[in-house]
C-alpha positions in Angstrom: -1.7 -22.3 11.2 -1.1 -24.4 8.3 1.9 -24.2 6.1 1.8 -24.6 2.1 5.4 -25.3 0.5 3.7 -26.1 -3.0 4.9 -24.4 -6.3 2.3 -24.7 -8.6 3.7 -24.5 -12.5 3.6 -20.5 -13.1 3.7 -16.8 -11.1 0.5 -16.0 -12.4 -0.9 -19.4 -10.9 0.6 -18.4 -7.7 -0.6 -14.9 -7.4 -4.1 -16.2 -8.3 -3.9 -18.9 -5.5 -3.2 -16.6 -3.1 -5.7 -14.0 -4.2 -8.0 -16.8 -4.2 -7.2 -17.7 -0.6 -7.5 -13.7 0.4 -11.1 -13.9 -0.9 -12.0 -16.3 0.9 -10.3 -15.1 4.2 -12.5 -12.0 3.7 -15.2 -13.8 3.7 -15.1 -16.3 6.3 -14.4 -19.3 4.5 -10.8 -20.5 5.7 -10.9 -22.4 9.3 -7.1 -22.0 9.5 -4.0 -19.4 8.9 -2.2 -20.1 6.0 1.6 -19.7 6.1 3.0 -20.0 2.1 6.0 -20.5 1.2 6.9 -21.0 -3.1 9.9 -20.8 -5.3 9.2 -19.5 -8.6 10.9 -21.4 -11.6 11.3 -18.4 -13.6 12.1 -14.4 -13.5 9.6 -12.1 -12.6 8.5 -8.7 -11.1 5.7 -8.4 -8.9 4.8 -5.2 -7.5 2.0 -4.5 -4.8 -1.7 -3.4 -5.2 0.0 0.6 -3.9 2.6 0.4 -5.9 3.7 3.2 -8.7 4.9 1.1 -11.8 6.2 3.4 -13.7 8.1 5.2 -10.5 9.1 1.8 -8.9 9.9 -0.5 -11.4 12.8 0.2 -14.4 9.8 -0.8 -17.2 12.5 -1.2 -20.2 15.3 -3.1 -18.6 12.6 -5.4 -17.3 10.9 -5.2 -21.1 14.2 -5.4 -22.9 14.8 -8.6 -20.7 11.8 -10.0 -21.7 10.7 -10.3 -17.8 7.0 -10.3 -17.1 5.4 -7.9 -14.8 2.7 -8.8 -12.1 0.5 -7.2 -9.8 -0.4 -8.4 -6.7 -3.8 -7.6 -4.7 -2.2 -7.1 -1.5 
């Protein structure tokens, strides 16, 4: 297993490295678990691939807030 500590400069970055990564777990081409770890520099919601936005997540606080909203493949 390998462990990846690195932040890189935005959530949307992250959430494509990781999708990236998923694809290519999927399809054979990662030799090792990866174990990642990031700390986001700024506010955001991320909800899963399942999830029910407009049941899960309180969409005008987080608009009124001016918070971005993500969704995640996984």
């Amino acid at each position: 297993m390998q462990l990846f500590t690195d932040s890189l400069s935005t959530p949307a970055e992250n959430l494509a490295l990781e999708e990236a990564w998923l694809d290519m777990a999927e399809e054979g081409g990662l030799d090792t678990e990866i174990l990642r770890v990031w700390e986001p520099t700024s506010t955001f919601v991320v909800v899963g691939r399942g999830s029910q936005i407009a049941r899960e997540v309180h969409l005008a606080a987080i608009e009124a807030a001016g918070v971005p909203l993500m969704r995640r493949v996984s």
